[in-house]
N, C-alpha and C positions, 0 to 999 in steps of 0.2 A: 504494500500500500504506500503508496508518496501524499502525502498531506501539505499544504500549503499553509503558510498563513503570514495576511498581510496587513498593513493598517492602509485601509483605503482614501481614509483623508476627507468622505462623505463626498466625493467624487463619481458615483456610480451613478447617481440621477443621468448624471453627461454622456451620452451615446457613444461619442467616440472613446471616455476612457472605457465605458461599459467592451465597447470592441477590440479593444486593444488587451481587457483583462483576459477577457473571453479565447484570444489570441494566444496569448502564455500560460494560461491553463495546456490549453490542446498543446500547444510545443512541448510542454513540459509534461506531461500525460498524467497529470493531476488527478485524482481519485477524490479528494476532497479537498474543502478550500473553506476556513474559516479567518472571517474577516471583524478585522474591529475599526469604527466609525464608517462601515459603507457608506450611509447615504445622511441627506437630514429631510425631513424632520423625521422626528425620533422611532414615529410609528405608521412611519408611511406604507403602502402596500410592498409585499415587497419584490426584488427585480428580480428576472428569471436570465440566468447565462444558458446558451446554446449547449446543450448535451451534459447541463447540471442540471437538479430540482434539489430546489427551495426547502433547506429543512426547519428552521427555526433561527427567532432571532429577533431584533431591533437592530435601529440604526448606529447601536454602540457596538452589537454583539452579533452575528448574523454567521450561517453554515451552511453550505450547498455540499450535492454529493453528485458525484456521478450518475447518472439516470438506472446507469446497467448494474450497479449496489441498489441493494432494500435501505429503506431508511432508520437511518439510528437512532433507536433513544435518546432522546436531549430532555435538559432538567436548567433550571436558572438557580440553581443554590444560592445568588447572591448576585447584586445591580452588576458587579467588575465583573463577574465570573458565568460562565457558559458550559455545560459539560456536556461531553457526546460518551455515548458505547461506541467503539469500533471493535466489534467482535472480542478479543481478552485484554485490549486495552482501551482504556479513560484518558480521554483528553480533555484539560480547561482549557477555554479560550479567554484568555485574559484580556480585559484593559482597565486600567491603576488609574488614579485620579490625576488630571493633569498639572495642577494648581496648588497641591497641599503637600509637603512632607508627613505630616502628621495623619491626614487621610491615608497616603500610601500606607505609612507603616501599620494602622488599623487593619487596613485591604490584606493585610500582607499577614499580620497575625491569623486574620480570618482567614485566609485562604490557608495557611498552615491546619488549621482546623476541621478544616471541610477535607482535605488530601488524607488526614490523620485518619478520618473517619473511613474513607476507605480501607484500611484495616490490609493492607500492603499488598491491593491490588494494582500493578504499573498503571502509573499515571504519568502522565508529562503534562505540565502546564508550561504554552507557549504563549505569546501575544505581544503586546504594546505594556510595558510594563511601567513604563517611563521616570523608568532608572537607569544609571548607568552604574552596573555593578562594583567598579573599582574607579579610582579617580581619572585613569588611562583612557576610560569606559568613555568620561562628557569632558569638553575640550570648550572653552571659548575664547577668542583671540589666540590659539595654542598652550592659553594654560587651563589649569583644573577648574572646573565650569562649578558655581556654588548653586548650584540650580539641585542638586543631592548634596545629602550628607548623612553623618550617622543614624538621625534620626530615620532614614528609611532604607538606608543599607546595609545598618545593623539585622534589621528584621530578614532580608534577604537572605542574608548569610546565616542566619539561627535556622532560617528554611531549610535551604540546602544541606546544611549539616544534620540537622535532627530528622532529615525526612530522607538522606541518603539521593540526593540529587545533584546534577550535575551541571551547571550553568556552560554548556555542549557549544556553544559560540565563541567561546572567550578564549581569544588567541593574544599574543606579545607582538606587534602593535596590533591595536584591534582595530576591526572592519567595523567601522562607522557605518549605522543602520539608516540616520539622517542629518543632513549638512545643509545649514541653509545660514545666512545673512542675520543676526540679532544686534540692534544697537549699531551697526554699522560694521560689526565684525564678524568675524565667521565663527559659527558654531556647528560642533562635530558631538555628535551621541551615537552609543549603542545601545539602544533604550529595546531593542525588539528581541526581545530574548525567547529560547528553546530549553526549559531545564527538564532533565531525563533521571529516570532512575539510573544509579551508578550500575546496579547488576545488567542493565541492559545495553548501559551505552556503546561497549564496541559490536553490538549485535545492528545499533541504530544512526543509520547517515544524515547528521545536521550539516546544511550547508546553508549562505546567504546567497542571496540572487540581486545584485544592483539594477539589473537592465530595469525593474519595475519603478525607477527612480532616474536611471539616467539613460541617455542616448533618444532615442526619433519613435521608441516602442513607449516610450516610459508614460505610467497610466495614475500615478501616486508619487508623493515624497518620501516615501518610506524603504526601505529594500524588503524585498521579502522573505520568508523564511522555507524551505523545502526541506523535508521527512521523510527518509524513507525505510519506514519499520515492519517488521517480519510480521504482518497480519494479512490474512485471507478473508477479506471481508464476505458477508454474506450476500447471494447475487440477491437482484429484486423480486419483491413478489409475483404470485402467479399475475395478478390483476397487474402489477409495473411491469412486468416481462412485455403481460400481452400490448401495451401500451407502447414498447419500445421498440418490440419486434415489428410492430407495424409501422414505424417512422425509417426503421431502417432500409436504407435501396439494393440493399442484396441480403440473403438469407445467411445467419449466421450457424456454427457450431453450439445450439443449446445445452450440450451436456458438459460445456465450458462452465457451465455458471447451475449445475445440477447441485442438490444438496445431498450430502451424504448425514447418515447416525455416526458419531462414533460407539463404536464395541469393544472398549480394550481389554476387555474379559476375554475375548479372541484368540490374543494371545499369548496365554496364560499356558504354559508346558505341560503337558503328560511325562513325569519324571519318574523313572523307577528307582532311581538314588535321590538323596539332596543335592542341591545345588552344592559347588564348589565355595560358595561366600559363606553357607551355612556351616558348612566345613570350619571357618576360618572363625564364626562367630564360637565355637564349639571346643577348638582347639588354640585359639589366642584373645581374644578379647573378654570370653566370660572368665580365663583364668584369672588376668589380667588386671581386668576390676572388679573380680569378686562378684560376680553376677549369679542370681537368683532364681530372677524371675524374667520372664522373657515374652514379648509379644511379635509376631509377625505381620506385621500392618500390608495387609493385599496379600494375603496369605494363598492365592490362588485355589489349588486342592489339595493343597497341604502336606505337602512332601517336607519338607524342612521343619514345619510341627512336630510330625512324627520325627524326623531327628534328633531335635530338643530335645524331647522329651525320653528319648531311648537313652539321650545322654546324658538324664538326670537333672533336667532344668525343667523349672515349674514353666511350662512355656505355654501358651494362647494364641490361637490365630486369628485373624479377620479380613475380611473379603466382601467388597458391597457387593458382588456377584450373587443375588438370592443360590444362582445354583450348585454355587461352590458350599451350601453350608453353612459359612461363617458368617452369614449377613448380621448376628445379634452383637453391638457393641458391648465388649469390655465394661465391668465395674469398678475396674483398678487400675490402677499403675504399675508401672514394671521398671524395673531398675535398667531394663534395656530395649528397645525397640528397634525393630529390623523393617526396609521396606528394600527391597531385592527388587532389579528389575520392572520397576511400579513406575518412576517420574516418565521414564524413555515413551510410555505406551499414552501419556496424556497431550491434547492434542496443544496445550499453549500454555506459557508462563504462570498464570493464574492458576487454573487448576494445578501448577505444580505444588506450587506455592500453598493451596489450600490443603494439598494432601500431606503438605509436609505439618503445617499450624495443624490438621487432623491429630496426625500422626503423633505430635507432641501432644496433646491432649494425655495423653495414654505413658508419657516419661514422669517418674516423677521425678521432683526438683533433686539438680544435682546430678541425674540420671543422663542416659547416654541414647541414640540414636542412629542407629547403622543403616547408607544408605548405600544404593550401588546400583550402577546404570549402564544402558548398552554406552560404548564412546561415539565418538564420531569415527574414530579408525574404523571401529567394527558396522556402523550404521551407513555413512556415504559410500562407502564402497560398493553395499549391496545395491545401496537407492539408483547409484549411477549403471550397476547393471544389467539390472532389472526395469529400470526406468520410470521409476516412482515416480509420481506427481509431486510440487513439493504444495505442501498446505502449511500458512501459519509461519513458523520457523524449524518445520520438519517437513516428511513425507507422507502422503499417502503409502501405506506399504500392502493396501489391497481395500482401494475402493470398493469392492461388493462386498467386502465383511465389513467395512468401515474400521480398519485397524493402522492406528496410524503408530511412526517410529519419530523418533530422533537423539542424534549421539547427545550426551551430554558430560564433559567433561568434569572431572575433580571439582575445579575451579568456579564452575558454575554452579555444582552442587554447594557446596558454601555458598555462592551469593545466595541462593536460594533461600539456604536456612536462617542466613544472617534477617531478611525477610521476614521470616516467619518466629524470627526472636531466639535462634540459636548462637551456639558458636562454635569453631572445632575445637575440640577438646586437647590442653596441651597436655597430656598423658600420650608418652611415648610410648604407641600401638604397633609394632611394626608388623601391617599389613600386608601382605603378597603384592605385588604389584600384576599389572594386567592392562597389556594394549588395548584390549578390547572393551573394560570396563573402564565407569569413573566411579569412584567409592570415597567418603567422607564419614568421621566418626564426629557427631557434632553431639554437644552439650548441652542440658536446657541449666540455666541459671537456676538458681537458689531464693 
């Protein structure tokens, strides 16, 4: 998905910028486009771009999607603030008070609030924020512009840190968002900010785009911002299908934009041994930390239960699969929790994320968490020769079962948990290594 977002400047009422946005959308193969001050006045009807519909919005805050997407969810949490669903990720569309420090940094509190409450679903809040994050950030006559200061980029910065985000623009010299003439000298800001969760960002491409600000195309004073994040949106409904498909002048491929179930119950092994990690959980980690009690979180049909247990560990399985059995949650904690093979099979970030905050449910404090996943060594190889689709930030790995893969390294595994309120555990485990998996022994705090 490539996402746009731009501060239009209430320039859209104007045909030719309207055609010229219209213009760099299609160049630029835009999927969505959310804009802050399109048009004035505030509640005017609102404008339709060629091969986008209209999803919600005012003249502060406004969102278009591609016609050949179903339309997203949107909610106005708050006058600054705009939220979309884009399939497992949450976008705000931002735009911050022009005129106040002290408004900002309210804005800014509040929006920390409203992200928190997400409860460590990916979010990126992009927009007009109209701050310039470090003093390098706003420039006027070439020196430090008092147009910010602590007062609102204090708050900034407590965001970014407490929320694990990443202000994805900010380079040594920075690329000025907007430059224009004040007082008679020139002013330079990078007020158009993209902040990204840190576990995502090398997965997600933030770039700036000036042409929307300068040269013979330019449609606004703004530069705009382009995204481009590992999401599969969903296509349009059957009623926007049939609507679209009749505008279009040649017949396309509809099983492009077909919805699939996922079933990662699928696949789930028929093992006449345990797994090789259960091994490991049996032979070095339970000695290790003195381990007890033991739970298999996606327990599949339970092959590694009966290991545990053969091995003299109080052990428990679970599995939301009703037919595997184990559908009844747990009443207890365990000093140890295993999910084998579980993240790789979910189809996006989010569900991973919830399966792991699940999963901890189930650790008690102080307690440990064993997690272990196909890699990408062992995943891309197959996808590329097989020729999986790719969905999301993975693969289709058999659309008629709806079973989907992807590798997920060590590294990730952490960011994940760190997410869902873990940490790895500094108790030196010395685990097997393995090309083929990524495996993480994380901690729940105390």
């Amino acid at each position: 998905m490539r996402l746009a977002s731009i501060n239009l400047n209430k320039r859209l009422g104007n045909p030719a910028a309207r055609a010229e946005l219209t213009a760099w959308l299609h160049h630029h193969r835009v999927d969505v486009l959310i804009a802050q001050e399109p048009w004035k006045p505030l509640h005017r009807t609102p404008i339709d771009l060629a091969g986008f519909r209209p999803v919600a919005g005012d003249g502060d805050l406004f969102c278009w999607i591609a016609e050949r997407f179903a339309t997203p969810p949107t909610s106005r949490p708050d006058r600054f603030a705009q939220r979309l669903e884009l399939a497992w990720l949450v976008i705000y569309n931002i735009y911050l008070d022009s005129g106040s420090t002290t408004t900002r940094s309210s804005q800014l509190d509040q929006l920390q609030k409203i992200i928190t409450a997400e409860q460590g679903r990916p979010t990126i809040a992009c927009g007009d924020f109209n701050i310039a994050p470090r003093p390098i950030d706003g420039l006027h006559n070439g020196q430090a512009s008092t147009f910010n200061n602590s007062t609102d980029r204090a708050p900034l910065s407590a965001l970014l840190a407490d929320l694990n985000l990443v202000d994805s623009t900010a380079t040594d010299p920075p690329q000025f968002t907007i430059e224009r003439q004040h007082a008679g000298a020139p002013s330079q800001f990078r007020c158009d900010l993209a902040l990204v969760p840190a576990h995502l960002h090398p997965a997600i491409t933030v770039r700036y785009d000036h042409t929307t600000r300068k040269g013979e195309q330019s449609f606004t004073d703004h530069s705009g911002i382009l995204i481009d994040a590992p999401v599969t949106l969903p296509p349009a409904t059957d009623e926007e299908q049939e609507t679209l498909f009749a505008l279009l002048p040649e017949p396309i491929d509809e099983s492009l934009y077909t919805r699939s179930d996922y079933q990662p119950h699928k696949t789930a092994m028929t093992r006449a041994h345990s797994s090789p990690f259960a091994r490991t959980v049996v032979d070095v980690i339970a000695p290790q930390l003195g381990i007890a009690t033991i739970l298999d979180h996606g327990c599949g049909r339970g092959s590694d239960v009966h290991h545990y247990r053969t091995s003299g560990l109080d052990a428990d399985g679970w599995d939301p699969h009703p037919g595997f059995g184990q559908a009844i949650e747990p009443e207890r904690q365990y000093d140890l929790v295993t999910n084998i093979f579980v993240l790789n099979v979910l189809p996006d970030p989010w569900q991973r994320i919830q399966a792991i905050q699940h999963a901890a449910r189930f650790v008690r404090p102080g307690g440990h968490l064993f997690i272990v996943t196909r890699s990408p060594a062992d995943i891309d190889p197959r996808a590329i020769s097989a020729n999986w689709r790719t969905h999301h930030d993975g693969y289709w790995s058999s659309e008629a079962k709806g079973t989907f893969q992807k590798g997920i390294p060590t590294e990730e595994i952490i960011a994940l948990g760190h997410q869902a309120g873990l940490r790895p555990t500094t108790q030196q485990i010395p685990l097997k290594t393995s090309p083929t998996a990524g495996q993480a022994l994380l901690v729940k705090p105390t």
